[in-house]
C-alpha positions as CSV (number, residue, x, y, z in Angstrom):
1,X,-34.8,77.1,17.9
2,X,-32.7,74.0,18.6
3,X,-32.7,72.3,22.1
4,X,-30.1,71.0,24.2
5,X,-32.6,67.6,25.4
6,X,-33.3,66.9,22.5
7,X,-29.9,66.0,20.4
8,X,-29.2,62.2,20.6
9,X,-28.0,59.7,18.1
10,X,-30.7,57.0,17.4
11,X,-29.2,53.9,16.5
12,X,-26.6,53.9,19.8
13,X,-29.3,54.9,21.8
14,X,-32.1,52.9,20.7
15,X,-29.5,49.6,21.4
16,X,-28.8,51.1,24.8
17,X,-32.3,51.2,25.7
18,X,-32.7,47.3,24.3
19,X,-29.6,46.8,26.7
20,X,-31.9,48.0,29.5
21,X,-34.0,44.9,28.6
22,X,-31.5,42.3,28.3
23,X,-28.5,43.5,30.6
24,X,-28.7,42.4,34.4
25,X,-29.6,44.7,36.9
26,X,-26.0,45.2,37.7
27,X,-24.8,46.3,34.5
28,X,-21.7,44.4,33.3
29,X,-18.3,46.7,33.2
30,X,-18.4,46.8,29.1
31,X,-21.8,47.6,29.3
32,X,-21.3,50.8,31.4
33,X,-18.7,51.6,28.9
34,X,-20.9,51.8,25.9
35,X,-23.2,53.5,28.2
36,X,-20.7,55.9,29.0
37,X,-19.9,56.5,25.7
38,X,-23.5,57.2,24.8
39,X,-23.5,59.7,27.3
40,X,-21.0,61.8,26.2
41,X,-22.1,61.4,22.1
42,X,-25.6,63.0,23.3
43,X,-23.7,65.7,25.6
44,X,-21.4,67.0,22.3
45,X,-25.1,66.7,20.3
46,X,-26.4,68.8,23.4
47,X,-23.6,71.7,22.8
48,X,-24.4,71.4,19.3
49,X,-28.0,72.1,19.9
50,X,-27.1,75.3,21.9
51,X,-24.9,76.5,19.6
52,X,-27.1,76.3,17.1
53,X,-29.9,78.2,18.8
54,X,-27.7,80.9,20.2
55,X,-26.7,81.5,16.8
56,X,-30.4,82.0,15.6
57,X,-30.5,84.6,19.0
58,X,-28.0,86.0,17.4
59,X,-29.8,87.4,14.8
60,X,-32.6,88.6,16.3
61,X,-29.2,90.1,18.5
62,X,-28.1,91.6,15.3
63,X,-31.3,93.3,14.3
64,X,-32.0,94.5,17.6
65,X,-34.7,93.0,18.9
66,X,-33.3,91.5,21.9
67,X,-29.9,92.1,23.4
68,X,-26.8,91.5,22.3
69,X,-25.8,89.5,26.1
70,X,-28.7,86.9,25.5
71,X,-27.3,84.8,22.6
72,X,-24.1,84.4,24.6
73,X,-26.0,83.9,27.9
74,X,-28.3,81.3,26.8
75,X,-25.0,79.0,25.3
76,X,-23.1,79.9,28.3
77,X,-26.2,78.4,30.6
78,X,-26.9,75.6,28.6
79,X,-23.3,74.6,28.8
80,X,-23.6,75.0,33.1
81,X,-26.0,72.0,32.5
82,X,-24.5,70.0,30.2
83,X,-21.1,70.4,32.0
84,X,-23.0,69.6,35.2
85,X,-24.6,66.4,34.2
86,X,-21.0,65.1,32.1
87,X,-19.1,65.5,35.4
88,X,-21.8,63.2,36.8
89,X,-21.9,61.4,34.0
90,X,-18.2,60.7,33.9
91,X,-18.2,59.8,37.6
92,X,-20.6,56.9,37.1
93,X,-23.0,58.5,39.2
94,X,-26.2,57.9,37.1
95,X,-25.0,54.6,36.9
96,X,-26.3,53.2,40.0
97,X,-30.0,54.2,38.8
98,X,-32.4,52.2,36.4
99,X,-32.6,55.3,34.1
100,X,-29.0,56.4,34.0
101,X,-28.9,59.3,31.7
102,X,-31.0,61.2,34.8
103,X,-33.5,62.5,32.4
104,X,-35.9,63.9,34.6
105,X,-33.3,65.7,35.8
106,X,-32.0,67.0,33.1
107,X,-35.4,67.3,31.1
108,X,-36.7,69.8,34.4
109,X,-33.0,71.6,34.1
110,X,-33.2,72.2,30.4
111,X,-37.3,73.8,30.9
112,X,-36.6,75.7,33.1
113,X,-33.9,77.5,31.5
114,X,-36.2,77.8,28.4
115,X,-38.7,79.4,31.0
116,X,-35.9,81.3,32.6
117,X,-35.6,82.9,28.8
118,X,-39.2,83.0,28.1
119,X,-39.4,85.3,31.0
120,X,-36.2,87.1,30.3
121,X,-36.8,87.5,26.9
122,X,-40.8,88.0,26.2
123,X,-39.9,89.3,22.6
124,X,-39.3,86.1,21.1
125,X,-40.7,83.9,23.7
126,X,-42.4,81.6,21.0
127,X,-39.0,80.5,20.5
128,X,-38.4,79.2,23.3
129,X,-42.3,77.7,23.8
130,X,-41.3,76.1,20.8
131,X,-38.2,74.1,22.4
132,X,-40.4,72.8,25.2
133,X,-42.5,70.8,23.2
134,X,-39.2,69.0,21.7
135,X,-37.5,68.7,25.5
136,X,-40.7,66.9,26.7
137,X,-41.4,64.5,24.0
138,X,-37.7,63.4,23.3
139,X,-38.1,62.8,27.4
140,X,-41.0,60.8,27.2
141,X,-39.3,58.2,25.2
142,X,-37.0,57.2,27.8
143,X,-39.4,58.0,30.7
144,X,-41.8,56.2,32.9
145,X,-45.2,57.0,32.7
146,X,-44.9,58.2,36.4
147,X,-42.0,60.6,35.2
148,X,-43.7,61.7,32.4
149,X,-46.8,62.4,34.4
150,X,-44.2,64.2,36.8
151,X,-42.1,65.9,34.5
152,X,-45.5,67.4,33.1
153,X,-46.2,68.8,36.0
154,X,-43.4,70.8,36.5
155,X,-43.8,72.1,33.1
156,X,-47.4,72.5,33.7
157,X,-46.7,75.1,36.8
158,X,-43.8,76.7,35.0
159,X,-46.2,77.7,32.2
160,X,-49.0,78.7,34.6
161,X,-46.6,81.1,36.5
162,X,-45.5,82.7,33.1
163,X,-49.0,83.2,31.6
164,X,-51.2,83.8,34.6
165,X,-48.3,84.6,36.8
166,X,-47.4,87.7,34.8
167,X,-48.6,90.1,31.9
168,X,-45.9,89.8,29.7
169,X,-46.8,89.9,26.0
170,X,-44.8,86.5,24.6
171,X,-44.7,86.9,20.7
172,X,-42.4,86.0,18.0
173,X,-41.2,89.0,15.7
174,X,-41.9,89.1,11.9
175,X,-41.3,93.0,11.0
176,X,-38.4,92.9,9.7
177,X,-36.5,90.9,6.6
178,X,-33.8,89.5,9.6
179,X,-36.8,88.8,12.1
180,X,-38.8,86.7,9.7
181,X,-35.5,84.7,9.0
182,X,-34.5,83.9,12.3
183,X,-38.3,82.8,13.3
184,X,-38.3,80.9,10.0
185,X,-35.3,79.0,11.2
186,X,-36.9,78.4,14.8
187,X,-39.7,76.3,12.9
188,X,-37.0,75.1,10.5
189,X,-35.2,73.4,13.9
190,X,-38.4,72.6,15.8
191,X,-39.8,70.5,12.2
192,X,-36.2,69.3,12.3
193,X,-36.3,67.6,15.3
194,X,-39.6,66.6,15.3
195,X,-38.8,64.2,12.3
196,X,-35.3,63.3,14.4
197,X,-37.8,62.1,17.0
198,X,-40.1,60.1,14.8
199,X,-36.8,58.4,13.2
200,X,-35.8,57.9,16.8
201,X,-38.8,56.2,17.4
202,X,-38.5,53.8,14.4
203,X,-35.0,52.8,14.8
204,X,-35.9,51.8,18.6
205,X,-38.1,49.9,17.8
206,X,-36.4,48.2,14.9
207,X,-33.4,47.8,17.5
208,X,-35.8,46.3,20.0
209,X,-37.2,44.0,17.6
210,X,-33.8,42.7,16.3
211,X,-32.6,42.0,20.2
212,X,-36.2,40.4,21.0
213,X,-35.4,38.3,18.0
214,X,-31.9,37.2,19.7
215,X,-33.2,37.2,23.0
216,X,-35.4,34.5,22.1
217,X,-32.9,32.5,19.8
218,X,-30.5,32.9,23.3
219,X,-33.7,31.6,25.6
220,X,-34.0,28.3,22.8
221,X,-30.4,27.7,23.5
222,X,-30.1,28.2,26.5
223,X,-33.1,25.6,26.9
224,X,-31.7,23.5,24.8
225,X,-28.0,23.6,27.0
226,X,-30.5,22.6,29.8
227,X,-31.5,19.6,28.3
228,X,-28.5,18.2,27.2
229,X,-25.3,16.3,29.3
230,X,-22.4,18.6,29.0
231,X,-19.9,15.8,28.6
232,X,-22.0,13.2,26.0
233,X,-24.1,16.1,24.2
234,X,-26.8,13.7,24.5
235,X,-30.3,14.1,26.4
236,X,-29.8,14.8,30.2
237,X,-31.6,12.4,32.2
238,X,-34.7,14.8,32.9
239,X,-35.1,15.3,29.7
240,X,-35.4,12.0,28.4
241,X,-37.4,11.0,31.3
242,X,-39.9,13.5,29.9
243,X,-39.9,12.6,25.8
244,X,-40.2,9.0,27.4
245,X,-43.1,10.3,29.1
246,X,-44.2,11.3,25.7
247,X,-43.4,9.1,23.6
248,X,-45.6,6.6,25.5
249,X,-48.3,8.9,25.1
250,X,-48.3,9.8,21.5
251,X,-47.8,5.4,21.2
252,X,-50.9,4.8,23.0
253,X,-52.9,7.9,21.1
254,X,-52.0,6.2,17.8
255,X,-52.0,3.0,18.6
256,X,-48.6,2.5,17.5
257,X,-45.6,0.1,19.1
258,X,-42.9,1.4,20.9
259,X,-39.4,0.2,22.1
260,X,-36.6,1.3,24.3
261,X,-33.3,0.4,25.2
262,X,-31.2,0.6,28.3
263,X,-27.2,0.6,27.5
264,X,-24.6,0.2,29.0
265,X,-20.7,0.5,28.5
266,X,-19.1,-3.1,29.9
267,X,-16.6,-2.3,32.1
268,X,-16.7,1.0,32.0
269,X,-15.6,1.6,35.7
270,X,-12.1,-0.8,34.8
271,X,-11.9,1.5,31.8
272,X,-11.5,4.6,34.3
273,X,-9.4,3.0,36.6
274,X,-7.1,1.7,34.5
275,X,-6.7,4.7,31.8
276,X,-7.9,7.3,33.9
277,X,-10.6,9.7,33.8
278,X,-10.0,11.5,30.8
279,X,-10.2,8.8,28.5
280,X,-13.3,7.4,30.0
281,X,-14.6,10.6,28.9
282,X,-13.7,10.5,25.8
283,X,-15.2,6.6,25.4
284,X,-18.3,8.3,26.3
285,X,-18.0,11.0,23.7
286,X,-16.9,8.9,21.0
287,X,-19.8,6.1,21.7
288,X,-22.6,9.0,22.0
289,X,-21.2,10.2,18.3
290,X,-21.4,6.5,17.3
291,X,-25.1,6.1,18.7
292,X,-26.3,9.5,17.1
293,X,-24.9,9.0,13.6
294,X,-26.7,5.4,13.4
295,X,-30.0,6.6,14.6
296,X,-33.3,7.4,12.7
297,X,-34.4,11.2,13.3
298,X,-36.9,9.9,15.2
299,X,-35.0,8.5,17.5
300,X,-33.9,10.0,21.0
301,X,-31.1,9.3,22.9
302,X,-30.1,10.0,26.5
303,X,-27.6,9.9,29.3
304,X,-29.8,7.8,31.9
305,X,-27.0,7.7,34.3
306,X,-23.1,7.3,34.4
307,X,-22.2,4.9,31.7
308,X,-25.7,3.9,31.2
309,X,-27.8,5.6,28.1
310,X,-31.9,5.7,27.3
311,X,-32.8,4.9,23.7
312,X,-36.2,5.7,22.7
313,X,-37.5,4.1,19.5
314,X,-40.9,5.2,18.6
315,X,-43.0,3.3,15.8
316,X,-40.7,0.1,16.3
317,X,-41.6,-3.2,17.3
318,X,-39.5,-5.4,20.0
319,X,-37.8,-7.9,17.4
320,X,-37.1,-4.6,15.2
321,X,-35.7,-2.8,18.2
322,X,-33.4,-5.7,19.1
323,X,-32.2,-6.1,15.6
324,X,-30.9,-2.4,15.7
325,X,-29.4,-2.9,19.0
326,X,-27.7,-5.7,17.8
327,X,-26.5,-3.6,15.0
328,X,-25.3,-0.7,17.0
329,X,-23.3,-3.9,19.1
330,X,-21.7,-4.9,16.5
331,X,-20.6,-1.2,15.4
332,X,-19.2,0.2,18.7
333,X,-17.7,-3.4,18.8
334,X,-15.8,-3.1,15.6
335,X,-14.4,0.7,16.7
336,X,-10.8,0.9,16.7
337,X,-10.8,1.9,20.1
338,X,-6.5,1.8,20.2
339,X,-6.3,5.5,19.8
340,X,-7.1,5.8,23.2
341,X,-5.0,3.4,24.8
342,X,-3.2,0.4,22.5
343,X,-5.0,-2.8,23.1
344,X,-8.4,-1.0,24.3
345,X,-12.0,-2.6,23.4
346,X,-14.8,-1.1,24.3
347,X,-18.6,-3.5,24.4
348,X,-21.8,-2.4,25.0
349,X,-24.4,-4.7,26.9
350,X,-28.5,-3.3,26.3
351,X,-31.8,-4.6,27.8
352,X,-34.6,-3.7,25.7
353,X,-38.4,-3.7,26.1
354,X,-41.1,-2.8,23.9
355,X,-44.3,-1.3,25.2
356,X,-47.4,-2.9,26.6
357,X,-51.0,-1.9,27.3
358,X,-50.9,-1.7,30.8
359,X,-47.3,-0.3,31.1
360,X,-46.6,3.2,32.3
361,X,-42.6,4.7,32.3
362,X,-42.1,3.1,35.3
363,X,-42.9,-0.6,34.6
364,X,-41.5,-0.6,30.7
365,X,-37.7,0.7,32.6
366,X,-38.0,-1.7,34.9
367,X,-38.3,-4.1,32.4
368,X,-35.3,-3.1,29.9
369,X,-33.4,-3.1,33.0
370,X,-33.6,-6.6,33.9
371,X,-33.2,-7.6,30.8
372,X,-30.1,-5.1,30.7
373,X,-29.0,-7.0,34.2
374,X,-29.6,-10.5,32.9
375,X,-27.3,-9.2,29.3
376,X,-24.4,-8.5,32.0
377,X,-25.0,-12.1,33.7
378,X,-24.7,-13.5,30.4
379,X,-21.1,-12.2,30.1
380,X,-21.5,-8.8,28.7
381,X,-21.4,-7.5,24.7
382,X,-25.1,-9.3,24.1
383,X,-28.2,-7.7,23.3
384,X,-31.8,-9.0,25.8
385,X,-35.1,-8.3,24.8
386,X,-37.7,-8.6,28.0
């Protein structure tokens, strides 16, 4: 016997329920959509279902073992409740709750129309017994534990108040040629969907580990947008304040030297005010691309502040770090800066300090800074090791 609960197509709905996980708790309008859409893919599977089990009633009709109403009764009730929960459906009524397909709802609905039947029709009441095992576990895929454990209940007193509540004899008919073909196709449906579940079960979680699998490559770039200056792609200050941090640390550990660099862009404010804002933006950009593509990969490189930048050079002495600067000079120097503006030069002036035993962040900063002050009294576009 096929169940209306218990038709669904795995691979929509399995996403659907990974988009429980990652959508906010106020679903986005495409979101509800696709949800929508699910819905109503799992409502046609529902009618399906019906159909297909009234049509195995209708051979137990046709050999007259039950009645020739109760085929076209048990279609026309479960289409009451699927047509009841679509008109809900299609109002977005379900979707102002966590679990917006309703299944409790419609898990208790559908049971107790198979007890309904199992009552009605005692004859081939196995049937029907059969179907409530599918309804339930299909339900406890998408349920709470505290659903579950409430949706058992219910099925737990509907099932006392047929077999101790009355002294009807439930069987399943086998007599004749028809009869055995008809229960044969109630297990046929019930094995059916029983393997429908268990490749439910494995596309979820295949779904769910795919979207864990982007939810975490989304969380690494969304940490590494945090870290970054939107305008320079360089490090935000923060975050090379913290490999600075670092950096000292792993130098001290290995007893290794260490050297960094305050920079800064001469003139940078006459830059702004005399070609505007825009294309002091893009002298930032174009001397971060210049600074990253003459680095080592060891190197790190950071927006300290305005036109001031944070060069951290681990395993390099002072007179090594100063020759690079000097390099890097000479290179932003030699830039033909006249696409911007004709006539345009753009200098760099840098302090830099290499670390000492009783230095902490504080002190060696400090230090690369006046010698980053004294580079500017010196006339700018020079290079000061302190």
């Amino acid at each position: 016997m096929s169940t209306a609960a218990t038709s669904s197509f795995p691979e929509r709905n399995a996403a659907e329920v990974a988009d429980l996980v990652l959508a906010p708790e106020t679903a986005a309008p495409e979101v509800r959509a696709r949800r929508a859409r699910q819905r109503r893919q799992m409502y046609v599977g529902q009618v399906a279902s019906y159909s297909l089990g009234a049509s195995v009633l209708l051979l137990y009709a046709y050999d007259g073992t039950i009645s020739m109403g109760v085929p076209s009764l048990f279609w026309v009730g479960g289409l009451l409740i699927i047509g009841t929960f679509t008109v809900l459906s299609e109002a977005g009524f379900g979707d102002r709750f966590e679990d917006h397909y309703l299944t409790v709802y419609q898990i208790s609905a559908h049971m107790a129309l198979q007890l309904v039947f199992l009552l009605t029709v005692p004859t081939v009441g196995v049937a029907f017994l059969a179907v409530l095992f599918l309804i339930f576990a299909f339900g406890t895929l998408r349920m709470t534990s505290s659903q579950a454990m409430l949706t058992w209940g219910l099925a737990t007193c509907g099932l006392a108040t047929v077999f101790l509540g009355s002294d009807l004899p439930i069987g399943l008919p086998v007599t004749t040629r028809l009869q055995r073909a008809a229960s044969m196709l109630c297990f046929v449906l019930v094995i059916g969907q029983c393997a429908f579940l268990g490749l439910f079960g494995a596309t979820l979680r295949k779904i769910l580990y795919r979207r864990s699998i982007e939810l975490k490559a989304a969380y690494q770039r969304i940490e590494e947008l945090a870290e970054l200056d939107e305008l320079t792609g360089a490090y935000n200050r923060r975050c090379i304040m913290r490999l600075l941090d670092a950096e000292i640390e792993k130098s001290r550990q290995g007893s290794t030297p260490c050297a960094i660099a305050l920079i800064d862009i001469d003139w940078f404010k006459r830059i702004n005010d005399t070609h505007g804002h825009p294309i002091g933006d893009e002298v930032l950009r174009t001397f971060a691309i210049t600074i990253f593509a003459n680095l080592r990969p060891a190197d790190s490189f950071g927006r300290y502040g305005g036109e001031e930048f944070l060069l951290l050079l681990p395993d390099t002495s002072g007179d090594v770090a100063h020759r690079m600067l000097e390099r890097l000079r000479g290179i932003v120097a030699d830039l033909d800066w006249n696409a911007f503006s004709p006539g345009m030069r753009v200098t760099i002036s840098a302090g830099v300090a290499a670390l000492r035993d009783i230095d902490t962040a504080d002190t060696l900063l400090a230090r690369a800074d006046r010698a980053l002050y004294s580079a500017k009294a010196q006339g700018r576009n020079c290079i000061l090791t302190n």
